[in-house]
PyMOL commands that place a pseudoatom at each C-alpha (Angstrom):
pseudoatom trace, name=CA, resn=UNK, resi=1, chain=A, elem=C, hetatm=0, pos=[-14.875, -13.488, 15.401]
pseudoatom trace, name=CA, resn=UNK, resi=2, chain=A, elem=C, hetatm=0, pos=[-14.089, -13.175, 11.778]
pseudoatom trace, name=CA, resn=UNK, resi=3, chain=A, elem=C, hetatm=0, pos=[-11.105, -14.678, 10.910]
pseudoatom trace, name=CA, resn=UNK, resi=4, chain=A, elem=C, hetatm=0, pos=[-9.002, -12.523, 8.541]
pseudoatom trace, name=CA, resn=UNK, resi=5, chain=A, elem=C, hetatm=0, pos=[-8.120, -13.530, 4.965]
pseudoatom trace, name=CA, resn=UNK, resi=6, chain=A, elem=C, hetatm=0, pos=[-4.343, -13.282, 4.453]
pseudoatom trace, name=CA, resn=UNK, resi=7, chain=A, elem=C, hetatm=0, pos=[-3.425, -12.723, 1.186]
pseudoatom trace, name=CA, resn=UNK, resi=8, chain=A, elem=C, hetatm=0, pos=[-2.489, -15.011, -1.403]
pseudoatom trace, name=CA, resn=UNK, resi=9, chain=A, elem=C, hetatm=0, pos=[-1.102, -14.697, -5.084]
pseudoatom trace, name=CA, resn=UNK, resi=10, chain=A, elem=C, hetatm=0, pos=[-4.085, -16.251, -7.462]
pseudoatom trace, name=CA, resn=UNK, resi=11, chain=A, elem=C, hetatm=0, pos=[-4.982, -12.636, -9.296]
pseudoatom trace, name=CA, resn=UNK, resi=12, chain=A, elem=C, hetatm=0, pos=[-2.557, -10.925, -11.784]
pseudoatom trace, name=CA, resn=UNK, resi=13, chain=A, elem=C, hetatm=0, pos=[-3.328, -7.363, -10.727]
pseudoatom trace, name=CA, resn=UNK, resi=14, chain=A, elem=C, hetatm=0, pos=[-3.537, -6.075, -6.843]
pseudoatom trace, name=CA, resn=UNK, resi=15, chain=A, elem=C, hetatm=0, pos=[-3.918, -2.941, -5.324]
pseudoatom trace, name=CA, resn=UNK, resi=16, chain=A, elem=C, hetatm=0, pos=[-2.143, -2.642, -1.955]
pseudoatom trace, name=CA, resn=UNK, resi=17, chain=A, elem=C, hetatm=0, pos=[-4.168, 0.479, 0.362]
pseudoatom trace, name=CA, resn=UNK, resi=18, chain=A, elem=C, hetatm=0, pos=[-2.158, 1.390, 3.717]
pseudoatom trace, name=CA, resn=UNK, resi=19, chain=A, elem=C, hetatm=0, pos=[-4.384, 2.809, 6.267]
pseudoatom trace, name=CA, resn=UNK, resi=20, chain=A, elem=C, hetatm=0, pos=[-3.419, 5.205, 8.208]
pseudoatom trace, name=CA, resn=UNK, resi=21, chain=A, elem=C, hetatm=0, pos=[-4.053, 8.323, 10.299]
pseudoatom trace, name=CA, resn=UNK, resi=22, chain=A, elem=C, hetatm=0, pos=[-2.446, 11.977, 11.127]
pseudoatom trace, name=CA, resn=UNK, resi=23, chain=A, elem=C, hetatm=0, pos=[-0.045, 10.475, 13.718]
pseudoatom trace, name=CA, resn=UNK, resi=24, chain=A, elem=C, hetatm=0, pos=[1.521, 7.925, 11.245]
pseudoatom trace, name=CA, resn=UNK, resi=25, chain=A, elem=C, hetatm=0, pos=[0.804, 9.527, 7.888]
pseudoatom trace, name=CA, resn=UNK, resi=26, chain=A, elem=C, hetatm=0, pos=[4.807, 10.368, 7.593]
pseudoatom trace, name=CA, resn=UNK, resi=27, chain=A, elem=C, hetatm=0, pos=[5.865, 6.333, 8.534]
pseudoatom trace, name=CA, resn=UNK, resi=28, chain=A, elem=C, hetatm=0, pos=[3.273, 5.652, 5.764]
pseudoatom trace, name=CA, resn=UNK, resi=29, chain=A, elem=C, hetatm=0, pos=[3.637, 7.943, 3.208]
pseudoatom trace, name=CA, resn=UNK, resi=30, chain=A, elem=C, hetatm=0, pos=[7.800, 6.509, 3.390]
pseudoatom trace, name=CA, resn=UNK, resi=31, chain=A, elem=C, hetatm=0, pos=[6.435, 3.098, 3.456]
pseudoatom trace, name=CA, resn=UNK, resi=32, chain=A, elem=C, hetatm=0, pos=[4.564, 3.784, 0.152]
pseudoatom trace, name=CA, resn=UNK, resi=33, chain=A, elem=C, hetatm=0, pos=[7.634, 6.081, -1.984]
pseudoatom trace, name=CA, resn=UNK, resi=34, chain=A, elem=C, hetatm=0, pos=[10.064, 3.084, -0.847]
pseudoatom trace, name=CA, resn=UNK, resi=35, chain=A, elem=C, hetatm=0, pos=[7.636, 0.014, -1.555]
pseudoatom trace, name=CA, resn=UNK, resi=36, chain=A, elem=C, hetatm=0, pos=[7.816, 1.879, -5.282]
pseudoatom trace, name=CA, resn=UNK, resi=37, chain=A, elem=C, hetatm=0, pos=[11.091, 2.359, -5.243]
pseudoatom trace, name=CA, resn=UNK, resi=38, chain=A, elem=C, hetatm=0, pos=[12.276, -0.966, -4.045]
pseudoatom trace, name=CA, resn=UNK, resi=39, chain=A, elem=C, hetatm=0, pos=[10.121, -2.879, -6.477]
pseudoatom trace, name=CA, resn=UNK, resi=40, chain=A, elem=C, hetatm=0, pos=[9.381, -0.291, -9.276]
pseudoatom trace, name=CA, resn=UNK, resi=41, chain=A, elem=C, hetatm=0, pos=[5.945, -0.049, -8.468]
pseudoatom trace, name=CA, resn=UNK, resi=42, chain=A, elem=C, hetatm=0, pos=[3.398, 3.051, -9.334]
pseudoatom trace, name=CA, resn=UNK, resi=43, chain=A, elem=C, hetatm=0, pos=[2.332, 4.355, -5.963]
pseudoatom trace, name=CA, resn=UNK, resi=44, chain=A, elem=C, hetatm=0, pos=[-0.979, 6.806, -5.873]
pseudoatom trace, name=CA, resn=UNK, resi=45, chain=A, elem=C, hetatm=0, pos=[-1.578, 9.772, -3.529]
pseudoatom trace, name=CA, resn=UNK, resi=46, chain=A, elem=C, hetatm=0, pos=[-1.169, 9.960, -0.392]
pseudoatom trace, name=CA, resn=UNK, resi=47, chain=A, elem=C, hetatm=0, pos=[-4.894, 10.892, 0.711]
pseudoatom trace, name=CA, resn=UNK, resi=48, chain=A, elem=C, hetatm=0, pos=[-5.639, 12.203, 3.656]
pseudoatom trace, name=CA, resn=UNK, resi=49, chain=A, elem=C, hetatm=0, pos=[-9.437, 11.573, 3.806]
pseudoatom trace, name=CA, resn=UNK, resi=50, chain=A, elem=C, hetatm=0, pos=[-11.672, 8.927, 3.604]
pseudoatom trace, name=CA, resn=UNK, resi=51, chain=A, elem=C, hetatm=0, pos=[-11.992, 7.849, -0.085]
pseudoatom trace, name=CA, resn=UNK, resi=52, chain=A, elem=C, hetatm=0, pos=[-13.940, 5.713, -2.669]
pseudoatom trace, name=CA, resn=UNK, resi=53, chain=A, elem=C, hetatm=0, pos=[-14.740, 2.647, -0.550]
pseudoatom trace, name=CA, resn=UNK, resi=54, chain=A, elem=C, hetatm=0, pos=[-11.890, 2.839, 2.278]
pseudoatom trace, name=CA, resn=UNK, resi=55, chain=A, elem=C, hetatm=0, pos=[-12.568, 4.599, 5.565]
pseudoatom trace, name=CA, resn=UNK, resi=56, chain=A, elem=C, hetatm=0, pos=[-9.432, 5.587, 6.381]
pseudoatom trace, name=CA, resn=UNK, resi=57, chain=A, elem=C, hetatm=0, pos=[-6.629, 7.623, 5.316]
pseudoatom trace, name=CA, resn=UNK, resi=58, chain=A, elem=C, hetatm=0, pos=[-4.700, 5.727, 2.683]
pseudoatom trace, name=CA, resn=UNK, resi=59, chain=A, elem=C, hetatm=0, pos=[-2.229, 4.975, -0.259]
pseudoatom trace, name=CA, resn=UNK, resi=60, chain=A, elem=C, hetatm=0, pos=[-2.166, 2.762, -2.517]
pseudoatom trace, name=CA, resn=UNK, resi=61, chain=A, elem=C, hetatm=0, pos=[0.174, 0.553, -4.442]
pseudoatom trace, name=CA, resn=UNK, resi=62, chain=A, elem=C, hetatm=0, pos=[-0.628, -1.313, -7.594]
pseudoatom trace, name=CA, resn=UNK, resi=63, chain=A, elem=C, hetatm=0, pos=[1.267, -4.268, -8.545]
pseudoatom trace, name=CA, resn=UNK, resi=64, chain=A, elem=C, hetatm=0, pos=[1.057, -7.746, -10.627]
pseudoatom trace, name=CA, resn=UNK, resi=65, chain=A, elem=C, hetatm=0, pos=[1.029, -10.874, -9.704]
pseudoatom trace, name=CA, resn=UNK, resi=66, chain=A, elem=C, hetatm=0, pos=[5.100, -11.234, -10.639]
pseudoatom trace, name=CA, resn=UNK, resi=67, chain=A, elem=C, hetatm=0, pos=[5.135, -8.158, -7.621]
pseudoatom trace, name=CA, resn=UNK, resi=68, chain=A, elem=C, hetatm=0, pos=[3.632, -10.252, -5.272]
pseudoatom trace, name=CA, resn=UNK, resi=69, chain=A, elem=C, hetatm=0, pos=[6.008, -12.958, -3.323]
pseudoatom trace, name=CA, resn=UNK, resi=70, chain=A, elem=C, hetatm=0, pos=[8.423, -10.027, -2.965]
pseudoatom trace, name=CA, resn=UNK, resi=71, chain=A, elem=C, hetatm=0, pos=[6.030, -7.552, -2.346]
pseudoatom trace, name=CA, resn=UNK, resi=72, chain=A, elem=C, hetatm=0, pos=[3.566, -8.976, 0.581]
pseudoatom trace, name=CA, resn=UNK, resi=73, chain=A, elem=C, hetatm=0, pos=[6.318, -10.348, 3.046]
pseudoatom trace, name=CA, resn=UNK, resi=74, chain=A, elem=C, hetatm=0, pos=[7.972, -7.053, 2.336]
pseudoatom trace, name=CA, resn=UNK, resi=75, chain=A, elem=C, hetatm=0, pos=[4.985, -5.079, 3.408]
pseudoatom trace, name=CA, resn=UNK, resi=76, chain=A, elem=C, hetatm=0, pos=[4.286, -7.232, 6.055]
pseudoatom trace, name=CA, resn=UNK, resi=77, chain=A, elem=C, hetatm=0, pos=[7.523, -7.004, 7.743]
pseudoatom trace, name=CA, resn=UNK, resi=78, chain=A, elem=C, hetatm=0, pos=[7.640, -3.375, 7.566]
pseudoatom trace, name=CA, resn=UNK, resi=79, chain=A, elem=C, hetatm=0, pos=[4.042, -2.156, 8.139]
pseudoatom trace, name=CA, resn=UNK, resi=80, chain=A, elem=C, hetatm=0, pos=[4.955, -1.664, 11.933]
pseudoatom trace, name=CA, resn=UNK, resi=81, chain=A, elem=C, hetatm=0, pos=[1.450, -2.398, 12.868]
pseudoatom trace, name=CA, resn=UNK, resi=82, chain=A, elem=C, hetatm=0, pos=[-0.817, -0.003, 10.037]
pseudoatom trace, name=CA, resn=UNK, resi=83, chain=A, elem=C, hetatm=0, pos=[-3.293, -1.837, 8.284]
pseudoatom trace, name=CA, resn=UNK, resi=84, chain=A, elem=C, hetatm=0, pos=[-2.873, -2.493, 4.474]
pseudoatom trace, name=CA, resn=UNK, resi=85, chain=A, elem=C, hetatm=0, pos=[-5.745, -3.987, 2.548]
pseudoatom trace, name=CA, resn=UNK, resi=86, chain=A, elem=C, hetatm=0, pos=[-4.851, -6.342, -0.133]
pseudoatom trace, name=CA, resn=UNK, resi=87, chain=A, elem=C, hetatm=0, pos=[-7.169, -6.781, -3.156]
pseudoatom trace, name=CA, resn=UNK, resi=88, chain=A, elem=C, hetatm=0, pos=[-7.411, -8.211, -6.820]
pseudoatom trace, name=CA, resn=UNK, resi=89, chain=A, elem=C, hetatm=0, pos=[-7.992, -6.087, -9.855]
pseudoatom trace, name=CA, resn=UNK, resi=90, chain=A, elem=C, hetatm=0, pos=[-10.566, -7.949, -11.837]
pseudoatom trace, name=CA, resn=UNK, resi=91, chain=A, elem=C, hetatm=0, pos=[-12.752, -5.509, -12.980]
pseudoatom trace, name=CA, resn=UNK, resi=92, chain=A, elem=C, hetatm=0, pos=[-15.459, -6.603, -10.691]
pseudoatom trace, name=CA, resn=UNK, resi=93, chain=A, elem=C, hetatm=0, pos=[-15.106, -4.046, -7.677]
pseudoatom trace, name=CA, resn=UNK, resi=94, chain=A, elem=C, hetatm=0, pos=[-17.672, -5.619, -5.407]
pseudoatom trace, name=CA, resn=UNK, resi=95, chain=A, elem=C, hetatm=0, pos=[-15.634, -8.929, -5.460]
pseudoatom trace, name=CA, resn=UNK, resi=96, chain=A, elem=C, hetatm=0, pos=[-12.596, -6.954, -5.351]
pseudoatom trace, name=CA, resn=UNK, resi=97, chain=A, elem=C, hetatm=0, pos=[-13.102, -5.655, -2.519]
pseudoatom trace, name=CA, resn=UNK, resi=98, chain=A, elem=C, hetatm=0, pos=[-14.732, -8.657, -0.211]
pseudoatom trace, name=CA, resn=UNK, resi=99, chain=A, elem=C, hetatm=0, pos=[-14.669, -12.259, -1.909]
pseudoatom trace, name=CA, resn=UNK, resi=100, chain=A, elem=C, hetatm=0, pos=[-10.794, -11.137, -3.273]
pseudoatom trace, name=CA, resn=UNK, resi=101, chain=A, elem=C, hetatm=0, pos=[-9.750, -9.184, -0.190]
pseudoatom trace, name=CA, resn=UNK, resi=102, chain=A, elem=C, hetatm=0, pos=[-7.029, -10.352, 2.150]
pseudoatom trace, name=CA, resn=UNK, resi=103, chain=A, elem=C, hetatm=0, pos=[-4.973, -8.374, 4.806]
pseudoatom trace, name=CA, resn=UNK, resi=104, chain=A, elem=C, hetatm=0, pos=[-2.008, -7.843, 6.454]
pseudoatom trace, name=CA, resn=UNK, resi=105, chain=A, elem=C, hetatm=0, pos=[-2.861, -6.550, 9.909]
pseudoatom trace, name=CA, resn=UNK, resi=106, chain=A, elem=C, hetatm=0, pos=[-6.569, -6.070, 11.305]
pseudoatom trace, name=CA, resn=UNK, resi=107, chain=A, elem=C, hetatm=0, pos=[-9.535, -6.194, 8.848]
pseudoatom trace, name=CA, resn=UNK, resi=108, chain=A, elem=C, hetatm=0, pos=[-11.221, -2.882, 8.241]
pseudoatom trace, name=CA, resn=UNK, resi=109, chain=A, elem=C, hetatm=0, pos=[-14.958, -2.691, 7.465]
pseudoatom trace, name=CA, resn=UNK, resi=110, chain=A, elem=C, hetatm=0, pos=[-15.142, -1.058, 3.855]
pseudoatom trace, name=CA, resn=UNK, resi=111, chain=A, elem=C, hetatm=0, pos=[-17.871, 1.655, 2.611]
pseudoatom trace, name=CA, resn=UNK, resi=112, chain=A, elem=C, hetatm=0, pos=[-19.444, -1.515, 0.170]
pseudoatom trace, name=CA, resn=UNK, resi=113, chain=A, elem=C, hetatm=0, pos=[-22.625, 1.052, -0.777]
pseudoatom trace, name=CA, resn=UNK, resi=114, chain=A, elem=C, hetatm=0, pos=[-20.466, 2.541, -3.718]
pseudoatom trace, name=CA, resn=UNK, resi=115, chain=A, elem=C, hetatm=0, pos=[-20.646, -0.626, -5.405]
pseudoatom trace, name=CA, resn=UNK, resi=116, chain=A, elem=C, hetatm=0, pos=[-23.825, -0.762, -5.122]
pseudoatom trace, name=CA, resn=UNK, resi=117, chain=A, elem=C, hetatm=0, pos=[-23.848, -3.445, -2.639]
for i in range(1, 117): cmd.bond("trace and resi %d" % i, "trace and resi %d" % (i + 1))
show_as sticks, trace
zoom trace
């Protein structure tokens, strides 16, 4: 078994995606508007499909490193069991999303291809 990364501050950017499905979209979709609103953070759509590299529903929640030690524990506390994938912003997707992916809850296989990898 694979153990799972947990996610630690050594980036400057993140993206935060909550996974979810159509029995918790509306427990997400309130996570998401009140992780923005708690810590002034821009929070994308809500999609309900599968999109760019994530094969789930999801949302996601950019933030800085200065974000971060309020932000995960938060997240983590109040996640009630979804899956959020944690990941730099370096410009380098690929890495983004593997070598600088961590996660709060159980790991999620990603759709890697789009990166060409």
């Amino acid at each position: 078994m694979t153990e799972i990364k947990r996610p630690i501050n050594i980036h400057n950017h993140y993206h935060a995606h909550v996974y979810f499905d159509s029995q918790t979209l509306q427990f997400a979709s309130d996570l998401c508007i009140k992780a923005g609103e708690l810590f002034d953070l821009k929070v994308g759509r809500i999609h309900q499909k599968p999109v760019g590299p994530h094969p789930k529903w999801s949302c996601q929640i950019s933030f800085s490193d200065k974000d971060f030690d309020q932000l995960i524990p938060w997240l983590s506390d109040n996640r009630d069991g979804l899956t959020v994938l944690v990941h730099a912003q370096t410009g380098e997707n690929l890495k983004d999303h593997t070598e600088y992916a961590y996660w709060l809850g159980d790991n999620v296989q990603l759709n890697l291809s789009i990166f060409g990898g």
